[in-house]
N, C-alpha and C positions, 0 to 999 in steps of 0.2 A: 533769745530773741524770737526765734520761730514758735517753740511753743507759747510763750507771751499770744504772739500774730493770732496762732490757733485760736488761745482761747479768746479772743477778744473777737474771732471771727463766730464763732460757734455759740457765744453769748449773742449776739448781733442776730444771730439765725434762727435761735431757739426765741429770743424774744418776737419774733416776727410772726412765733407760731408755724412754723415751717417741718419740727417736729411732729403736727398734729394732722399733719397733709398727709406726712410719710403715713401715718399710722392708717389713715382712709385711704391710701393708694393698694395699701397692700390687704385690704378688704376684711376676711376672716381665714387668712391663712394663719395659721397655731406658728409659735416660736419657743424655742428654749434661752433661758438665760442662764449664765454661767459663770461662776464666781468661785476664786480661788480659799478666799477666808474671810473672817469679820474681825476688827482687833482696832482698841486705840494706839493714837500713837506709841512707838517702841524707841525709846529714847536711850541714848548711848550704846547701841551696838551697831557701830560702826556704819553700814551703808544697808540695814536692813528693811527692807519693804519700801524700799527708793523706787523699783517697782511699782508701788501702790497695787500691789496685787492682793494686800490685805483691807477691804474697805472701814471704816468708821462707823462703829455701832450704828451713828442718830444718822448718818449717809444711808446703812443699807434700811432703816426703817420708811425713811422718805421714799428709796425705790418702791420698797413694799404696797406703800402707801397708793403710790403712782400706779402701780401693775393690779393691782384689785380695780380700780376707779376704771380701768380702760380694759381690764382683760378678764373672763374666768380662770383662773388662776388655778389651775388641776394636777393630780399628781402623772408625773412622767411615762408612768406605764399606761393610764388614761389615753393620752393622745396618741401613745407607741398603738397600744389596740385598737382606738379607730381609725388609724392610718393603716393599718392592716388590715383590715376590715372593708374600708374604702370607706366611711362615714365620713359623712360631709358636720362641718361644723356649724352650727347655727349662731357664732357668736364668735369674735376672738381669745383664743384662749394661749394660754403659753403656761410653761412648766419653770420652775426653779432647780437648777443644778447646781452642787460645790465638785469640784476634784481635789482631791489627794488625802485631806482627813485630819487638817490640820485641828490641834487641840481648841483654836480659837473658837473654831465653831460652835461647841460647846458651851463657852464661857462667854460669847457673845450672838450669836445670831441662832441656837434654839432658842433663849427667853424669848426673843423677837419673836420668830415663827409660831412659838406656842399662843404668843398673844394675841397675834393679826391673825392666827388658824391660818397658816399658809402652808401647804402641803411643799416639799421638799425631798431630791435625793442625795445623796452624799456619795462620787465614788471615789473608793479605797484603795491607796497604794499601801497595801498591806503589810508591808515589811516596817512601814511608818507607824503605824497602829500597831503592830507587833513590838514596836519599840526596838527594834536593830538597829537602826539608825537612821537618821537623816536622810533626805533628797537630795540626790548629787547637785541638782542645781542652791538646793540649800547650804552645802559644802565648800561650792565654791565660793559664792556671796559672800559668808561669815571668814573665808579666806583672805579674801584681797579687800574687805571691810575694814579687818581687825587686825593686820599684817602690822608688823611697825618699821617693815620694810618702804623705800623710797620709790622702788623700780622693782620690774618682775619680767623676766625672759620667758617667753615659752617660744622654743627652739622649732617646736615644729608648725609655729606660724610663722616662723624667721621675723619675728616680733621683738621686744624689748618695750614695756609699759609704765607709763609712771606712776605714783601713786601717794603722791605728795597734798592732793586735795580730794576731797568731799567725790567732788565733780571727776578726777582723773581716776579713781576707784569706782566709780558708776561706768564709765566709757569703758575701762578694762573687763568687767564684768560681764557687761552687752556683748563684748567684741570674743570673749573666749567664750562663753556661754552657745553664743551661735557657734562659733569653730565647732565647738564638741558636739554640737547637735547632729551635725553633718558627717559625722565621719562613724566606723564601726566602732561597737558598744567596746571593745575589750582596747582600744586605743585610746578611746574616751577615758575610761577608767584609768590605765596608765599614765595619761596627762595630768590628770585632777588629782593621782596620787603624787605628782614632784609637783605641782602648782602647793598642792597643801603641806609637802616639807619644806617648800624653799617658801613658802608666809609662815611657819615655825607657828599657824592659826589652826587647831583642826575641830572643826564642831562639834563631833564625836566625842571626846572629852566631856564636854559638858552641854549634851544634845538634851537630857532629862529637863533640863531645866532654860533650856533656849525657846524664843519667842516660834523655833520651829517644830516644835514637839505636836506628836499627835494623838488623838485622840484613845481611849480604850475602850475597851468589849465592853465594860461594864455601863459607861456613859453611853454608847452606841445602842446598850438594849434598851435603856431606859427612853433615848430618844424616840426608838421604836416603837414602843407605848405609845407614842404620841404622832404616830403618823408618819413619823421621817423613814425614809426607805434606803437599804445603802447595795449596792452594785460594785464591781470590782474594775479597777484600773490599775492593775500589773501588780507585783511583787514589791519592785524599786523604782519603776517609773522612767525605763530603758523607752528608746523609740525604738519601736517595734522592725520599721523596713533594718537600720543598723543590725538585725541579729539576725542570723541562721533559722532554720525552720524549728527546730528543735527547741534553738532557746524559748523563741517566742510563744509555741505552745506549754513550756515551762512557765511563762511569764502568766499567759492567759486561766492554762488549768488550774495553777497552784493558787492563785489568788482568790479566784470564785470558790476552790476547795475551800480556804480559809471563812469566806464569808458563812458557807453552808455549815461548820461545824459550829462558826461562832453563835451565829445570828438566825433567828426563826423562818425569815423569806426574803431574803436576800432575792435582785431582781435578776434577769437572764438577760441584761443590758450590758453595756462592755462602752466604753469613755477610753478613745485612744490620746496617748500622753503626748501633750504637744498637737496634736490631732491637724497637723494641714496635710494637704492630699498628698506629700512628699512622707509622708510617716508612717503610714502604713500600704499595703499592696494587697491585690487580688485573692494573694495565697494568705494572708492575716485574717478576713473575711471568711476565708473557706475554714480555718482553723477554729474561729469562733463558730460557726456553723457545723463545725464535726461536733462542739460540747454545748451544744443546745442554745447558744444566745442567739436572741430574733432583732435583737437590732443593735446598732453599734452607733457612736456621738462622735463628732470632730469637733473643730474648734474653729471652723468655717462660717465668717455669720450671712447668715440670712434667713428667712422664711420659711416654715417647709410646703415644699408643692404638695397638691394631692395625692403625683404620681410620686414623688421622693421615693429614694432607696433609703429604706432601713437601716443598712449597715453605712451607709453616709450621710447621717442626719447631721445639719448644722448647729450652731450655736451662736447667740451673741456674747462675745464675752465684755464684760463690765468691772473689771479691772480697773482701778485708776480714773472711776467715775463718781470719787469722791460730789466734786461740781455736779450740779442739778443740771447745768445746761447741759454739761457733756454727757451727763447719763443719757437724758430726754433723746439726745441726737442720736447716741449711740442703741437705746433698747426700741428705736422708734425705726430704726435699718435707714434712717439718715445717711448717717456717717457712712455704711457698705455702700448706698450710692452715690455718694459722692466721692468717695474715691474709685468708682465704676469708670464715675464722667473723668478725672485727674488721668486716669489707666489708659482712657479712650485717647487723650488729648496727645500723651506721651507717644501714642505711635504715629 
């Protein structure tokens, strides 16, 4: 019912043209956009891309379509250097991002790119690309998806889950997905290893050939011909503040190693996983900064100032923007102010 409400609110808004205000209020400040994969629907596995974190081929061409008509649409390190620089922009411009390296991309959204000449980065959870396995958060998903279990305990949320419908595996999903975000990376791990014995579901088994497989070196260089640029984001795709100082310069160094052997120019950008300001810290920043990277992405949207920091540069992510309205609201920084004013109301 409430998402119903939404979208009938957010159709109501965007027909008003109230997207198109946002877009002149915020003048020629540059923006990033940020998108997880491209893929059609993934039918019969279980509760996969309930999310919608994978958009619809002919969805993300319409965004494309939209972001050329209202913006210069330039590659990532462009804007990253005249924000460094202090170059003022004469126009609105904003950059195209993916994270993690899913194989979709490939198989749906370079033809796209290549066709519209839309300049793009892609960054790599290298152990995904590597082909070791899966994304924990992908782990668990295809877990409590494909269980044919009823109910699922995890003990250390003093929880018990049902998971009798569509809907009651999507709520389980949310609700442990956050738990494990929050807590340290080697606890996380030992949860998600007894959540995936007790769903008798494990991804791993058959990850080569799941809708979550990612990309290889070979299709990565070929993209590279063509303008697409890839940047690293971890190893496995750990939140960063959860680990030790040690891990996480393992997470940051080993990953960009991997870029620089695989690929010709790999960028000196860095895309923190999960990216809100709870996820990484001060000392993550300095780490990137001891191995040469000049700027670092969250997953914060909005605008970037003049004066913006580098290693906290925002993003709008476009997830789940299947809907033309919701996109418009959402790539237009709509939707970041209006849950500004919601934020304001609440205190």
């Amino acid at each position: 019912m409430r998402n119903a409400l939404k979208k009938i609110a957010f159709t109501v808004l965007d027909a008003t043209g109230a997207p198109s205000l946002s877009l002149k209020s915020a003048g020629k400040k540059p923006r990033i956009f940020l998108y997880h994969g491209v893929s059609p629907e993934i039918q019969n596995y279980g509760i996969a891309n309930y999310r919608q974190k994978f958009i619809r081929p002919e969805s993300f061409r319409e965004h494309l379509v939209w972001m050329k008509k209202r913006f210069k649409v330039l590659p990532l390190f462009t804007i990253i250097e005249r924000l460094n620089h202090k170059e003022e922009f004469d126009t609105p411009a904003c950059a195209v991002t993916f994270d993690d390296g899913y194989q979709n991309l490939y198989h749906y959204a370079f033809p796209v790119l290549k066709e519209l000449r839309v300049p793009a980065t892609v960054f790599l959870t290298t152990d995904l690309v590597d082909q070791k396995g899966p994304l924990w958060v992908d782990i668990l998903e295809y877990s409590i998806g494909m269980t044919t279990e009823t109910e699922m305990e995890v003990k250390e949320m003093k929880k018990k889950f049902l998971l009798k419908s569509f809907t009651d595996r999507c709520k389980a999903d949310a609700l442990i997905r956050d738990f494990l975000k929050k807590i340290p990376n080697q606890e996380k791990v030992k949860i998600l290893e007894e959540i995936t014995r007790a769903a008798g579901k494990d991804l791993r088994k058959n990850f080569a050939t799941s809708p979550y497989h990612g990309f290889t070196w070979d299709e990565m260089r070929e993209m590279e011909k063509y303008g697409i640029e890839f940047a690293p984001h971890t190893l496995n795709h750990p939140i960063l503040s959860r680990l030790d100082q040690k891990e996480a310069e393992k997470e940051i160094k080993e990953s960009s190693d991997r870029l620089k052997i695989e690929l010709k120019n790999p960028l000196p950008i860095f895309a923190y996983p999960n990216g809100q300001p709870e996820d990484f810290t001060d000392e993550t920043i300095l780490i990137l900064k001891k191995f040469g990277f000049v700027a670092a992405l969250t997953t914060v949207s909005d605008t970037i100032a003049p004066q913006a920091d580098l290693f906290r540069l925002p993003r709008f992510s476009l997830d789940g923007t299947d809907d033309m309205a919701l996109f418009r609201i959402t790539a237009s920084g709509l939707k970041k102010e209006l849950r500004s004013i919601f934020d304001r109301l609440k205190k």
